[in-house]
N, C-alpha and C positions, 0 to 999 in steps of 0.2 A: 430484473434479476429473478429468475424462478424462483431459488432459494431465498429465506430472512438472512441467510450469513453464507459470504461467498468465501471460498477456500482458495489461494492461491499458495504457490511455492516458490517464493524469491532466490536466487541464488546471488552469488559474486561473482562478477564476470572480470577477468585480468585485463583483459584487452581492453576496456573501455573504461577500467575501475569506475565502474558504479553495480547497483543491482539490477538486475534482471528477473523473469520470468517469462515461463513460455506457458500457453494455455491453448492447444491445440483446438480444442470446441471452440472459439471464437478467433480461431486464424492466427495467431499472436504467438511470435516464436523472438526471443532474446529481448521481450519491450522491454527497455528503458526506464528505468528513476532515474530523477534528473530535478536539477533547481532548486535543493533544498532537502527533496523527499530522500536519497540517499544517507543524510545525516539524521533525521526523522528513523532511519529502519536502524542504521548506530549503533543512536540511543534505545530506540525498541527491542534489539536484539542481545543488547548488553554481557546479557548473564544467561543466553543460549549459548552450551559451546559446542562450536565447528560450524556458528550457523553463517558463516561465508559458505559451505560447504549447499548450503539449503536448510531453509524449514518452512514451517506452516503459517500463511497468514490470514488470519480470518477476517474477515471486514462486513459491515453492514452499518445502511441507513438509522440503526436504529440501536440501541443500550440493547446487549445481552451479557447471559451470565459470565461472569471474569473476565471482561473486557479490561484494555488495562489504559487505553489513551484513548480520547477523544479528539476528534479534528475539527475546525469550524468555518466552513467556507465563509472567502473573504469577496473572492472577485473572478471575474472571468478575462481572461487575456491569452489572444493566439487559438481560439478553440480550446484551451485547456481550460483551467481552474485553478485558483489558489487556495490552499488551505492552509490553518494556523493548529500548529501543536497545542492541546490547552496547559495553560500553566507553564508557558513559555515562550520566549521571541519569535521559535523557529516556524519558518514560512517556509511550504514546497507546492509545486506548480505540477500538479496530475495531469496531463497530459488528453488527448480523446478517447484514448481505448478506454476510461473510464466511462464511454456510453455502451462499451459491451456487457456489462455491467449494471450500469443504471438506467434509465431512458432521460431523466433530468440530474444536473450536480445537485446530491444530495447537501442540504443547509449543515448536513452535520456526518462525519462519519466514526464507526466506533470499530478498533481494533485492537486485534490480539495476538503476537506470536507466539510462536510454542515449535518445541523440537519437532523436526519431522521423522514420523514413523516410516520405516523400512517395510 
């Protein structure tokens, strides 16, 4: 990942009810949450409102300022990854485009959503 904190824009997709995102620079058009991470974004998006609609998600290997959950890789299964919500039961399984991204499943991931700007 070039950047310390990668930005992405999840949306709600009807057809498939879960979330999505597209990120044209690494080829990824409607990816998939899936296995848990849909209820993980939920909970994270809580008290954005319209954010079925879209917002901001930040994410990175590493603690920055106002991050608001922390993830803790647990295991590898399918080419994906599982991660654990901290401070909670919930398990969701990241999928591979998490190596457009990373080059190895980061041991820890730290995230933040926030409205997205027009």
């Amino acid at each position: 990942m070039p950047n310390q904190i990668g930005v992405i824009a999840p949306y709600w997709l009807d057809d498939v009810q879960c979330w999505v995102f597209d990120d044209p620079r690494v080829g990824l058009v409607r990816e998939p949450f899936v296995a848990g991470v849909t209820e993980m974004i939920d909970d994270l998006v809580r008290e954005i409102p319209q954010a079925r609609n879209g917002f901001r998600l930040l994410f990175s290997a590493s603690p920055f300022p106002g991050y608001a959950r922390k993830l803790t890789w647990l295991r590898q299964e399918m080419d994906g990854n599982w991660y654990r919500l901290e401070n909670s039961e919930m398990e969701g399984w990241l999928c591979p485009a998490l190596f457009h991204y990373f080059s190895v499943a980061p041991p820890e991931l730290y995230v933040k959503a926030e409205t997205k700007k027009n």
